[in-house]
N, C-alpha and C positions, 0 to 999 in steps of 0.2 A: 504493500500500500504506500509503503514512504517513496518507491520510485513511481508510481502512477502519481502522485505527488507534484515530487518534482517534474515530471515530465508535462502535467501540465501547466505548472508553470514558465519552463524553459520553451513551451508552445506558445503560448501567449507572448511573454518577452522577443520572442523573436515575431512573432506577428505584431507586436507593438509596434518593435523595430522597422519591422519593413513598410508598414502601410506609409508611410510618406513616397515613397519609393512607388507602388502599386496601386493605390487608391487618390481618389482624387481629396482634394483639400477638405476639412470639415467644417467648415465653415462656408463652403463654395453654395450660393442660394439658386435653385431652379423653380420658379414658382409653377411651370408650364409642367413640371414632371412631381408635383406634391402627391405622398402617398403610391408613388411608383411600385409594380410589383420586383421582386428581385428577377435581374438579368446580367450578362454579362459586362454590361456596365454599371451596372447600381447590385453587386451580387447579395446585401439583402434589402434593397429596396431603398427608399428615400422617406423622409419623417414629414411632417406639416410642412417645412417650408422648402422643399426638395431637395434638402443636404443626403449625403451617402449616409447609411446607415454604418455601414460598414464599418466607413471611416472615421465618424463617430466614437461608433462603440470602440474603433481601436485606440484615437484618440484621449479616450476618455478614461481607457484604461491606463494608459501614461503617465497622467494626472493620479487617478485612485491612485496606483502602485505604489507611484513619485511619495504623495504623502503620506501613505498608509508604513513605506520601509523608513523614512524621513523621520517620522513619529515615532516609531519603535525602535529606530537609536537614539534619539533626544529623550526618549523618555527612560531608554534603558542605560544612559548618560548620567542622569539623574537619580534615577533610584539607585546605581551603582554607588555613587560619591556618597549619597544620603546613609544606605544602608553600612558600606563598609565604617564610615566615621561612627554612625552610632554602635555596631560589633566590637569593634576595636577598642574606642575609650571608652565606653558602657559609662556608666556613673550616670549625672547630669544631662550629659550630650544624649545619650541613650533613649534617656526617658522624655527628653524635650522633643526628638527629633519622630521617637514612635508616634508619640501622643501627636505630632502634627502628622506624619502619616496615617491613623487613624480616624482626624479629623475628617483629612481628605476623602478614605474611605466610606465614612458615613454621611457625606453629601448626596443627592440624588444626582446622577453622571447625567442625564439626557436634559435635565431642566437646568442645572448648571452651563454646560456647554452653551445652550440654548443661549442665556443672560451675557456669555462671553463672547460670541459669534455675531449677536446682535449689538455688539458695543462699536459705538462710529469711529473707526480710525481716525477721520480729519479732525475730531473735540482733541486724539489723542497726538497730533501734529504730524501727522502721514499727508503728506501731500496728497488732492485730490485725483490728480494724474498719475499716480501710481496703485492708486486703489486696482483699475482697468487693468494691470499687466499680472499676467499667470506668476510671476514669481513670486509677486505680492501676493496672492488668493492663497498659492503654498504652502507659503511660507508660514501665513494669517492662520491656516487651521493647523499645520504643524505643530505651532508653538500651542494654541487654547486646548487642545488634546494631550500633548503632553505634558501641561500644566497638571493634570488630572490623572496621568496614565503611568504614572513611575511607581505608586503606590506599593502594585504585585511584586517589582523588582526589588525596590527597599526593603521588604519584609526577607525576601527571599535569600538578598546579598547580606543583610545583614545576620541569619541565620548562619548562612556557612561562613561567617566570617567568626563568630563565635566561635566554632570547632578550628577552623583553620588558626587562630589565634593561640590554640593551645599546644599546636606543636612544637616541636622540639626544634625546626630549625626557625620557627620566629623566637619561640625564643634565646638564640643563641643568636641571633639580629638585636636584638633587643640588650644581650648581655654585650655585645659587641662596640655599641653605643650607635646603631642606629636609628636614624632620625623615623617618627609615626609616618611622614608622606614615604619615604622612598619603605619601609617596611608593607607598609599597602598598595604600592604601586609594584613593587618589584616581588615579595613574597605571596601575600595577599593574593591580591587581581588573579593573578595566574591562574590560580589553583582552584577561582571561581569563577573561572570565567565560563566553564560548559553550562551550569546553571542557566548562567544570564544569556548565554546565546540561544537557550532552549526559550527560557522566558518570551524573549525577543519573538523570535519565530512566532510562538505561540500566539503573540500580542495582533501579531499584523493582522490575521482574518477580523479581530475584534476593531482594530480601528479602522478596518475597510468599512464592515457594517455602519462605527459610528459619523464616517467620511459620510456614507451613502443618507443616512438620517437627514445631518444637516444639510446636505448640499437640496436633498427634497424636499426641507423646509425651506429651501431658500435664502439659506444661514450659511451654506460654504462657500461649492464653485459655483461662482453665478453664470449666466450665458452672460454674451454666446458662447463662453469655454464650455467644452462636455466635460461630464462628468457620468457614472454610473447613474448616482444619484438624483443628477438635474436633467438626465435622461428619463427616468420614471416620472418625476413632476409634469416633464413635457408631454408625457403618453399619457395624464391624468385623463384628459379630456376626451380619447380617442379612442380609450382602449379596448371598448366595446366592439367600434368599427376595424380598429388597426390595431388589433392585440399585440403582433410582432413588434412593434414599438414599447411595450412594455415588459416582454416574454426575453429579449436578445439580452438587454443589462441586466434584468432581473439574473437570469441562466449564468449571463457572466460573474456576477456578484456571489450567486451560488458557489461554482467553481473556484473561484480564485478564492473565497473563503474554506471550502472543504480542502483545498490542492495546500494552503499556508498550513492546516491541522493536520492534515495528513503527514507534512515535511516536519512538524514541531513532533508530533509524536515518534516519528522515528528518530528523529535524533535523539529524543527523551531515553526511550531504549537503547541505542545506542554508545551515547556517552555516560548512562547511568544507570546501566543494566540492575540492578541492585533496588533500584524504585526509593531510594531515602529521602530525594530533597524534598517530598510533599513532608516526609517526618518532621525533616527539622525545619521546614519552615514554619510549624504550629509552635 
C-alpha cells in the first residue's frame, strides 16, 4: 500500500509538472465553448466560463500541494524547536511551553482559521497589489495553518526528546561542557528526526482537506487562481447539471489525501517497526 502511495503521488507530480507543457493555460477564457464535453482538446471538458478543466484541476493541484508540503515543514519547524526546548530543560520552560500547546489544542481548528483567513492584510500593511499575486495567497495560508498545526509535532518531539535526553552519550555532551543548542541540534535532532518526518507526512492529507475548506469558503485561494477547493465552490451552482465539475477535484482531493496516508503509514512501519512513539507521546 505505501508504494501505491507513492506512486500516486509521483503520478500527479509529474502530471503537475507537465501540464504547462500539454495543456492549454488555466486561466485561458472561451465563453463560445462553456461546459464543453471532454475531447481531445479540452480532455475533461471546460467549466462555466470555458477554461480547461484539465488544466485547472492540474493547476490547482500545484497550489494544494505547494501549501499543503509548505505547511507541514513550517509547522513541523515549529513544533520541532517548541517540543525539543520544552524535553530538554523540563522545569519552567516545560510547563509554560505545554500549557500553550494545549491551549492551542483546545481551540476549535475550523472556526479559528476561519477568524484568521478573514483578517484584511492591507489594516495589517500588505500592500494592496500584492494581495493578487499567488505567492502572497501561499504564503497567506501557509503561515495561519501553521500557526495552529505544530501542536501534534510539539507533543510528539518533545516526548522522544525526554528518553533521548537520558542517554548516555548526551550525557557525556553535557559532562563535556556542551552548550543546550549544539546538544539539541547535533545529538538530539538526529535521533528524532524519523518521528517528525512520519508526523510530517502524516500532516499533509490533513492540511490539504483544511486548504480545501477555506479556499470553499472563500477564505484561501481566491480566483481566478485554482485551487481544489475554489474548484468545488465554483461547481456549487452547476452541479446538478455539470457534476464533472464537482466529481474531478473532489476525486483528486480524495487521492492525494489517501496517497499522503498511505506514504505516512509506511514509513511509520518502516522506521519504527516496534509501534512506540504513539506510547511515548501520551
Amino acid at each position: 500500500m505505501t508504494r501505491c502511495g507513492a506512486a500516486i503521488l509521483i503520478v500527479l507530480l509529474l502530471a503537475a509538472g507537465l501540464a504547462p507543457l500539454i495543456l492549454p493555460p488555466p486561466d485561458a477564457l472561451d465563453l463560445a465553448a462553456r461546459f464543453a464535453a471532454p475531447s481531445p482538446e479540452h480532455l475533461l471538458g471546460t467549466d462555466e466560463l470555458g477554461r480547461d478543466l484539465a488544466a485547472r484541476l492540474l493547476h490547482g493541484g500545484r497550489i494544494s500541494l505547494t501549501v499543503a508540503v509548505a505547511t507541514a515543514v513550517l509547522a513541523a519547524l515549529i513544533g520541532t524547536a517548541i517540543g525539543m526546548v520544552a524535553g530538554y530543560h523540563g522545569g519552567v520552560a516545560d510547563a509554560l511551553l505545554m500549557r500553550l500547546t494545549d491551549g492551542v489544542m483546545a481551540l476549535p481548528l475550523l472556526p479559528l482559521l476561519i477568524v484568521l483567513a478573514a483578517a484584511d492584510p492591507v489594516k495589517l500593511g500588505v500592500p494592496a497589489a500584492a494581495m493578487d499575486s499567488e505567492g502572497f495567497a501561499i504564503g497567506r495560508l501557509v503561515v495561519i495553518i501553521a500557526c495552529v498545526g505544530w501542536t501534534t509535532v510539539a507533543r510528539l518531539v518533545r516526548a522522544s526528546t525526554l528518553s533521548v535526553r537520558a542517554r548516555d552519550y548526551v550525557r557525556a555532551a553535557v559532562a563535556m561542557g556542551a552548550s543546550p543548542g549544539r546538544i539539541m541540534l547535533c545529538h538530539i535532532l538526529p535521533n528524532i528526526a524519523s518521528p517528525v518526518v512520519v508526523a510530517t507526512t502524516l500532516s499533509v492529507g490533513n492540511i490539504i482537506l483544511i486548504e480545501s475548506a477555506l479556499s470553499f469558503l472563500g477564505l484561501g485561494i481566491r480566483p481566478p487562481l485554482a485551487s481544489w477547493g475554489n474548484m468545488l465552490t465554483g461547481a456549487m451552482d452547476v452541479v446538478w447539471s455539470t457534476p464533472a465539475l464537482a466529481v474531478w477535484p473532489g476525486a483528486a482531493i480524495f487521492l492525494t489525501v489517501t496517497a499522503f496516508n498511505l506514504l505516512g503509514d509506511g514509513l511509520q512501519r518502516a522506521l519504527n517497526p516496534r509501534g512506540d512513539w504513539a506510547e511515548t507521546a501520551h
